[in-house]
Structure formats: structure tokens, C-alpha cells
Steps between C-alpha positions, in 0.01 A plus 500: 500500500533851336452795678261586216283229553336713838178679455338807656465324856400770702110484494536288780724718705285805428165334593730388835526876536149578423425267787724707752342803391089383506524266798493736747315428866263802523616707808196691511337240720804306608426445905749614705743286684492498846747529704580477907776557728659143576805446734756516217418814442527603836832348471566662170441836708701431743826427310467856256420709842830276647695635137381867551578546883869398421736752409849264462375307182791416265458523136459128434201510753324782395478307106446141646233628741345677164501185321341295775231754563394456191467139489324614833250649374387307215540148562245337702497451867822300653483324866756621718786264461466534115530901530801461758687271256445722227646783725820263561538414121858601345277655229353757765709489823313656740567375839464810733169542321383168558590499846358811614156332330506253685543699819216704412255247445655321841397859637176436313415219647613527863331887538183407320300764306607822656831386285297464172352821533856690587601346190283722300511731685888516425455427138297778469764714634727401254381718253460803681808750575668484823694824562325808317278497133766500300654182620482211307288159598632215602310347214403663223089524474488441077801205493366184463591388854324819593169375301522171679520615795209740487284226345553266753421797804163583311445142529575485862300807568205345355488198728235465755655454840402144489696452172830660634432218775484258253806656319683425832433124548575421088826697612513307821460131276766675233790511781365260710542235123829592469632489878327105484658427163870578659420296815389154291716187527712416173331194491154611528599753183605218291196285498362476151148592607601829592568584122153368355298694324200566799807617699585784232485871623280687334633801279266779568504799227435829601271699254766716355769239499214267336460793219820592432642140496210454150621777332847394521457158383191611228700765386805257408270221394447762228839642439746322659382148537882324614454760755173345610508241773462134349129370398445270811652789761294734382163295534620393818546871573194608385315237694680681833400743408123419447531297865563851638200692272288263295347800352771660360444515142798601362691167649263354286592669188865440611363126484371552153846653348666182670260264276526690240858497501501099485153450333331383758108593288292350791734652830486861295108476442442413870751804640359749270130401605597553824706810486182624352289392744697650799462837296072458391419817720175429735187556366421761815787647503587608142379676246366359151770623263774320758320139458522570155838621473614172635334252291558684194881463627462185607349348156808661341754359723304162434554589091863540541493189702368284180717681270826421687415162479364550076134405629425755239115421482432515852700839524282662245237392729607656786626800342179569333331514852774741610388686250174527534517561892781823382220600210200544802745673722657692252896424627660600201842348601394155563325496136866633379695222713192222358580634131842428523462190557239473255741538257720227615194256490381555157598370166799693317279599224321768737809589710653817377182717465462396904856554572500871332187523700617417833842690482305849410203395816829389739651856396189693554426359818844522664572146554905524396574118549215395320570773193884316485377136469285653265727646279786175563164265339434815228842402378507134512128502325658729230749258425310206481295712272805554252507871574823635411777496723533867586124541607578231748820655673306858528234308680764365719667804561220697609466203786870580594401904548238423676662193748806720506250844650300254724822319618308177413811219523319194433335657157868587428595167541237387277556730225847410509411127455227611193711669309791184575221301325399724227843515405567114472175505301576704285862361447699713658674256814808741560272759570230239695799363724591893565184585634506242697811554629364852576156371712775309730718780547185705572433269809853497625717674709496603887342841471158316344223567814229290312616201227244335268565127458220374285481275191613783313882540675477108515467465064760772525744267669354199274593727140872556619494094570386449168704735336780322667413179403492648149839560477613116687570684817265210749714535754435824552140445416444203718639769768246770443197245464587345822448901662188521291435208676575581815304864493188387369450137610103533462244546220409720287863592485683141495261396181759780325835321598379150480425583175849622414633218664330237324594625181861508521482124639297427190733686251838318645278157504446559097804603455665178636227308316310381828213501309284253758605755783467827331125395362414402875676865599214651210227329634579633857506885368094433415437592868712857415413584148284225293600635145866559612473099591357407160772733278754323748383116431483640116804518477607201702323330229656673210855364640415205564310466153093411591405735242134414543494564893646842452242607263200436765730702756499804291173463348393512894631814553368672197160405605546611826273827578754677669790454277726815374675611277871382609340130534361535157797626363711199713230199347590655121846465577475143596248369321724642219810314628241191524404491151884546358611263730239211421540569093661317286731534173210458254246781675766758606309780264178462638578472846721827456208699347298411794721603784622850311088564513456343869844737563400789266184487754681530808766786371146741431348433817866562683558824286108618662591439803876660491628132630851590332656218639259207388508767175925376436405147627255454199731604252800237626211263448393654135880475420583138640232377236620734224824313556321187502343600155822617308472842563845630709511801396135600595552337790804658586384858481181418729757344743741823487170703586381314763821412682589863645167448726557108575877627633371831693228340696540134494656187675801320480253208298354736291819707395663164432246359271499845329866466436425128371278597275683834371834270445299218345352785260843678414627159406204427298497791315871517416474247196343766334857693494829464354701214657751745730203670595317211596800337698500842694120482551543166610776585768240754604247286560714262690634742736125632559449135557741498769293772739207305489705196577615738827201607588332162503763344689481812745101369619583097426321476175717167410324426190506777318873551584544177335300577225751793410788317488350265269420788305849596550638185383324523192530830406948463595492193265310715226802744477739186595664669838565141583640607854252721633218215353683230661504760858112508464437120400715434808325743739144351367600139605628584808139696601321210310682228751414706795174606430222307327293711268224466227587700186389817448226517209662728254139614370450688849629891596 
């Protein structure tokens, strides 16, 4: 599994950033949540006016107090005995504080409501001076305690006299609950009924708890998802939530992330039809451009729906309709968000023209996230479109200038990740793993306010794995694909590590001549990557020798319509290794002329598309059969150009068939000197021999260790060093004994 073998992945991470950016819930007409003054908050009150009236606070109360008022404030509303307990955690510690509550709402409920009504009146004390005008408050008007508190007197001072009444008695029920629940028999406690579902207490969500509570978790879904609560809490949540105020929308867009997140198609249809049907303003009480504005919105949304789940028809569909509704109202910005995605719908012929397009309109119009995802699928398009490397880097770095000036981390991270994958496309892997290594450190370190954890910091994490895997290192490996693992257990971003995964069980299960188990590992990577699966059971036939099978495997990918140029260049190669290895003695010309034109093929279409890499793994192919043909010393000077790159950028497997096939050369062509030159050459290419025995014993590769000391037999016994040939015959029997091996065809690179 080379590291050279990954293509540009990050189409789908930038269209899962296009889909942040254009599903937006439009806030023009978003109702407002309402909200009412409940007992708990009365409560809530009562322990910050407690906290500000006492002057002896120790340090270690003032910050656990802090801490607790926050949770406070923003979770929903606690009974009684669940806000005491919290009080009496070790995590908090506030006893005095709980107890003078409870005196208070004792006082509460023994006075009646002149005791509710000091209470405000004392809370709106608090923020007024006591000695003279220069005197500080109690509490400070503009903290956030202060806010709370205000918002919850202009609450009280709205109620009708009858309301604070009813205020009272839901206070009265609130203590009362609580006095009853401490006076119950053990037994009575323990009986199972109690605990069934009817019996439940209902969570009720205040409005700005409600709020608050869905941008946290939406705007993690989207950045952070480990930081998100699990799938089946947060539907659970959300339906709380919706028991509290079926017609808040945004819960149900919260609902729609959540499917989204574990492609769920029919649960994210339904929530987003109903978070736009809680917003569809009434037709007597808005205007005409506002009904609009909302199902022009609401087809888009509906678009990006499709397109997440590659219902690409459909989405042109919808997005056409978007567009038309943006066309009669003349929204400029929701054509520009509509021909974005228009250019991730339609075929790559017409993409870059649309792409220039939309970066220039994105620019114009001031949308900054939009005119970075532009500019990230500028530079992708421009290398699928052979453009040279340079144009494609200026591209990129133009998106860094303008991330970097709008402070836009998750387009960082992406960029980051892009130019990882440019790199290993083009060849480059030590310069692919460091900019990966860069995205992570990016996103670490405990001054970072906002992370971005999205499938682009997850193939980060997946490129060091493979690098490491490279270079035989799978402990190591296995360790950082069990975090990748761990981070991003659900799709889109587990499809990049399963992946990863699957391949390095395949390549050990070859390597150990599995070949049963590795083809059933192939066929399992269709539901990943369908032409990576038929290059993979390729080459399971090629070892095991069913010539014939493996020529409908690649001829399957080269029909394919979406095919590249890596996987062409990857079916030349083996189709190549095919043919020489299915020849026989009497053809040997003819089936060389036809792979140097099948691999002269594949070297021009690498050298357009500046794939330097597959560029030096051509020529080691060109050279193995100019070997095969009688030609060493031609073959040795392609192999002495091409090995520099093979050594610089590739893996342990690689660099070790390199150095087979540069020692196998050098012997070769050192008949054609005089005899202590040639022993000398062939010394040389023993000892280069040797590395590529270390480095295929470094990942396992057992039979083409055994290979080379065959060859090192041979070549020993050629310059009679009996000794050091006996040392190798030796060392060959005792690997042969312990592990069983078919031999290695001697036509193949």
C-alpha cells in the first residue's frame, strides 16, 4: 500500500464544507423562542442574590460558585433535589449556598407571595449602589449574572397579577415535590414501577437554554464532531427539547445534522421539512419577499441534502428551483451559494470555467468562506487538469492569505490537507506527510479557542499512518489508526481510515501469500473505493498466477468513466507485469515490444501530469524488461536515473525492489568488463543486494528476502567464495523450512 497510491481526496471534504457554509436556517423569519419564569429560575435567583449579599467568600467559592452558575444558567430546568445535590457535589461544594436556598424557598413557601415579590424587590437592589454614586453594586449590571438577573425581573414585571399567583403555587408544588420525596419510605422508592418510563420527569427547556444548547452541539457537529454528544443522545435530546417547543425549528435542523452525520436520508428529509415548516412565515403576517426568501432557502438546503447523499440528479433538480426562486427575487447571494454547488454537480469537462467563475462572483460579493472553498476546488480542478504544479500552489496560497486575514480555521485545515494530497500526487510523500504533520499541529495545543476536526485533520492522521506503515513501523501505525478511530467513529470521515486500514491488512495478507483472504479483503474495499478494489484483486491474481482474471480487473477500470490518471498509470504497470509474467521463452520479443509501448504510454501521460513518482516507477519497469531482453547496460542507466526519486519519496517495498533491480543490473552488466572489474562489480551488486534484503525483512516481505539469497548463492558460487555461498544456501533453507513460499517469477520488477 504506497503512500503514492492516494489521490486528490478532498472534493468530498470541500463539498462537506460547502454544506456548512450554504445550509444555513434563515434568521430573518426564525420565530422567536419563548420563554417564562419557572421555579428554577426563581431558585436560580435566589442562590446568585445569596452569593452577592455575602462578603466572607473564600477563593475556592467564589470560582466553584462561577462554574455552577454557569451550568445554571444554561442547562435546562432541574427539580429541587437535583439542584441541591449538584450544590453538595465535590466538583462544586457549595453547602452554605445550598442551605441558605433552601431556607429561602422554606421562607417562600410559609410567607406566601408578599415573599416572592421581596425577592425582586431585593434582586433589584442588587445592582444599585448602597452608600453614595460612586459605590460599586453588589452585582454588576453588564456581567452575565447581572444580564440574568435583569431578564428574569423584566419577566416578572410583565406578569399579570394572576400569573405571579400562578408563579406561587408551581413554586409551592416545586418545594412542596421535594419536601414529599425526602419523607417516602425506602421501600416505596425501590419499587420498579417508580422508574418506568410514564413515571419520567419531564425536562423542560427554557427558550434561551433551548437556543444556546443547538448552537453548541450544531456548531461541533460541524467542527468538532468527538466533541458532539453521541448520535442516539443527541436525538433523544433534541426530542426534549421539541417536548418543551415543538416549533422550534432550529432543534429540527439540529435533528438534520444528527442524520446527516450517520446517513440517516429519510430521518434528515423529514427534520429539514419540518425545520422549514416551523420557519414558512404566515401568509398575513409577512411580507412577499420573506415567503420567498424561505423557499428559495429551503430548496437549497433540500439540494445539499441530495448531494450529501450523491443523489446528484435530484439535487440539480432542486437546485435549479433555488435558482429560479433567487433569479425572480433578485438575491444575488443565494444564486452565488447555488453556483457553487453547481460546479460540484456537473461533469469535469465544464468545471474550471464555473470554478474561475464562482471564485471572482464569491469575491465580488463578499462571501469570504465561500471565495476559500472556491479557490481550495480552483486548485484541485487545476490539477486534475494537468496544469503545472506552480499555478496550483499560487492558487492555494492565495486561500491561505485570505483564511489567514479572515481567521477562517476550518479552511486552514483544509488547505493544509489539499496541499498534503497534491503533494502525494504529485510524488512528493516527504513533503505530503509534512503538511500533514503541519494541519495536526495547527489544531493542537491549549491556547486553540476553536479546533476544526473534519475529514480533512482525520486523512491528516490517516497519511502519517500510512507513511508509517511505509517504513514497517505497524505498531506505531496500528496506534495512530486506532485514535483515527476513536476521533472520527462516523461517516463521511471513517470511509477515510477504513480505507487505510483495509489496505495494510490486504498488503501483509499478499505478502504472506494468503491469497484466499487477501482477495476476500479486495472485494470488501468495493464499498470504499471500487477501482482501488479491482487494482487490489489484480494483483491478487497476478501472484497467484490467473492471468486471465486479472486482465478483466484492469480492463474494468480502464473503462470506468471516472478513472484518472494514477489508475491508468497503475493498470499499465500491471497489465505490463501480466503480460511478462504469462510469456514464455519462445515470445519474449514480442511481448517486450508490447509492454515498452503499453509503458512508453503511461511514462507521457505521467510526465503531463508532473506524476514524478509513477514517472521513476515506469522506468524500473522499462529497465526490468531491458534486462529481460539482454540489454544491462541500457537498463542500468534508466535504473541509476530513476532510483534517486524511488529512494527520496518511496517505501521500504519500493526502495527494496529498486535496489533488486539496480544490483541485478550491475551484475548483469559487468560481463561486459575485464574480469577484476567484473568481480568488483559483482561484489557491488551483492552488497546492494543486501539492503534490499534489509529492507524487505524490515516490513515481512519473506519471499523476496528469500529470493535474494538465492541470488546470493548464485552469484558467491560465480566468483567461488565458497563460505559466504555456503552462509546464504544455509540461511535460504532455514527461511524455506519455516516459511512456505511460491517462487518469485524472475520475469517480474
Amino acid at each position: 500500500m504506497s503512500i503514492n497510491d492516494n489521490r486528490l481526496y478532498m472534493v468530498n471534504d470541500i463539498f462537506n464544507r460547502m454544506s456548512k457554509e450554504f445550509v444555513t436556517v434563515d434568521g430573518n423569519v426564525r420565530k422567536i423562542q419563548k420563554e417564562t419564569l419557572t421555579p428554577y429560575k426563581v431558585a436560580t435567583v435566589i442562590l446568585i442574590k445569596e452569593y452577592c449579599n455575602d462578603n466572607d467568600k473564600e477563593i475556592m467559592e467564589r470560582r466553584n460558585f462561577c462554574l455552577a452558575s454557569l451550568k445554571l444558567i444554561q442547562s435546562a430546568d432541574m427539580e429541587l433535589d437535583a439542584l441541591l445535590n449538584m450544590m453538595y457535589e465535590p466538583e462544586y461544594s457549595l453547602h452554605r449556598f445550598a442551605d441558605r436556598l433552601e431556607i429561602n424557598l422554606d421562607a417562600i413557601h410559609e410567607k406566601g407571595v408578599d415573599e416572592l415579590l421581596d425577592l425582586f424587590d431585593n434582586l433589584r437592589r442588587l445592582m444599585e449602589s448602597k452608600d453614595h454614586a460612586l459605590a460599586l453594586p453588589a452585582l454588576s449590571r453588564n456581567s452575565v449574572l447581572g444580564l440574568y438577573v435583569r431578564r428574569m425581573l423584566i419577566f416578572f414585571e410583565k406578569l399579570a397579577f394572576d400569573q405571579v399567583v400562578a408563579l406561587y403555587n408551581d413554586m409551592e408544588k416545586y418545594v412542596v415535590k421535594k419536601i414529599d420525596m425526602e419523607n417516602l419510605d425506602v421501600s416505596a422508592i425501590s419499587k420498579p414501577e417508580d422508574f418506568s418510563p410514564d413515571n419520567k420527569v419531564k425536562t423542560i427547556w427554557g427558550g434561551r437554554q433551548a437556543e444556546l444548547l443547538v448552537a453548541q452541539q450544531a456548531h461541533a457537529l460541524q467542527t468538532d464532531e468527538h466533541k458532539a454528544l453521541p448520535p442516539v443522545e443527541l436525538q433523544a435530546l433534541v426530542q426534549d427539547l421539541l417536548k418543551s417547543n415543538p416549533y422550534n425549528a432550529d432543534a429540527h435542523y439540529l435533528s438534520y445534522l444528527n442524520c446527516i452525520r450517520v446517513n440517516d436520508f429519510c430521518g434528515a428529509v423529514v427534520s429539514l421539512y419540518h425545520c422549514f415548516d416551523r420557519l414558512a412565515p404566515l401568509e398575513n403576517r409577512s411580507t412577499p419577499e420573506d415567503r420567498s426568501r424561505t423557499f428559495r432557502y429551503a430548496a437549497l438546503n433540500l439540494a445539499v441534502l441530495h448531494a450529501q447523499f450523491n443523489h446528484k440528479e435530484v439535487a440539480q433538480y432542486a437546485l435549479k428551483e433555488a435558482i429560479k426562486l433567487a433569479q425572480e427575487a433578485g438575491d444575488n447571494v443565494c444564486l452565488q451559494l447555488a453556483h457553487s454547488w453547481m460546479s460540484y454537480l456537473i461533469n469535469e469537462e465544464n468545471k474550471g470555467p464555473l470554478i474561475e467563475r464562482s471564485v471572482g462572483k464569491a469575491s465580488l460579493l463578499g462571501i469570504t468562506h465561500t471565495t476559500g472553498l472556491s479557490l481550495i476546488s480552483h486548485a484541485h480542478n487545476y490539477a486534475l487538469e494537468a496544469k503545472s504544479p506552480p499555478q496550483v500552489f499560487d492558487i492555494l496560497m492565495k486561500s491561505d492569505m485570505l483564511n489567514c486575514q479572515h481567521s477562517m480555521s476550518d479552511l486552514m485545515s483544509v488547505t493544509f490537507a489539499e496541499k498534503s494530497a497534491l503533494w502525494a500526487y504529485y510524488g512528493k510523500t516527504e513533503m505530503a506527510s509534512l503538511c500533514a504533520q503541519l494541519l495536526l499541529l495547527h489544531n493542537t495545543g491549549d491556547k486553540k479557542q476553536h479546533m476544526f476536526n473534519g475529514p480533512s485533520t482525520c486523512q491528516a492522521i490517516v497519511t502519517v499512518a500510512n507513511m508509517l506503515i511505509e517504513f514497517g513501523e505497524y505498531a506505531f501505525a496500528d496506534i495512530v489508526l486506532a485514535h483515527a478511530k476513536k476521533r472520527f467513529p462516523n461517516s463521511p470521515c471513517n470511509k477515510i481510515w477504513m480505507l487505510s486500514e483495509q489496505l495494510h491488512i490486504f498488503t501483509q495478507l499478499l505478502r504472506q501469500e494468503k491469497w484466499s483472504e487477501a482477495e476476500a479483503v479486495a472485494r470488501n474495499i468495493s464499498s470504499l473505493d471500487q477501482l482501488e478494489s479491482k487494482l487490489k484483486l489484480a494483483e491478487v491474481c497476478l501472484s497467484k498466477g490467473d492471468f486471465p482474471k486479472g486482465l478483466e480487473y484492469i480492463s474494468a477500470v480502464e473503462k470506468h468513466p471516472d478513472v484518472s490518471p494514477p489508475y491508468t498509470i497503475r493498470t499499465a504497470l500491471l497489465s505490463s507485469q501480466i503480460t511478462c509474467a504469462s510469456s514464455s521463452p519462445g515470445n519474449g520479443m514480442t511481448v517486450a515490444t508490447n509492454c515498452i509501448m503499453r509503458l512508453c504510454s503511461a511514462l507521457e501521460l505521467a510526465t503531463q501530469n508532473h506524476l514524478s513518482y509513477y514517472k521513476a516507477l515506469i522506468k524500473m519497469h522499462l529497465a526490468n524488461i531491458q534486462l529481460l531482453i539482454g540489454l544491462p547496460v541500457l537498463a542500468l542507466n534508466l535504473v541509476e536515473d530513476a532510483i534517486p526519486t524511488i529512494l527520496g519519496h518511496g517505501g521500504c517495498y519500493d526502495q527494496g525492489k529498486a535496489f533488486m533491480l539496480y544490483g541485478k543490473c550491475l551484475i548483469a552488466s559487468a560481463s561486459e568488463n575485464p574480469s577484476e572489474m567484473r568481480k568488483e562489480m559483482i561484489l557491488s551488486g551483492i552488497k546492494i543486494l543486501s539492503k534490499a534484503q534489509v529492507l524487505f525483512a524490515k516490513i515481512n516481505a519473506i519471499a523476496n528476502v528469500k529470493n535474494i539469497m538465492h541470488l546470493q548463492a548464485v552469484f558467491y558460487n560465480e566468483l567461488d567464495l565458497l563460505p559466504e555461498r555456503n552462509q546464504c544456501a544455509f540461511e535460504f533453507r532455514q527461511m524455506d523450512e519455516q516459511y512456505l513460499t511460491t517462487p518469485t517469477n524472475p520475469f517480474l520488477y
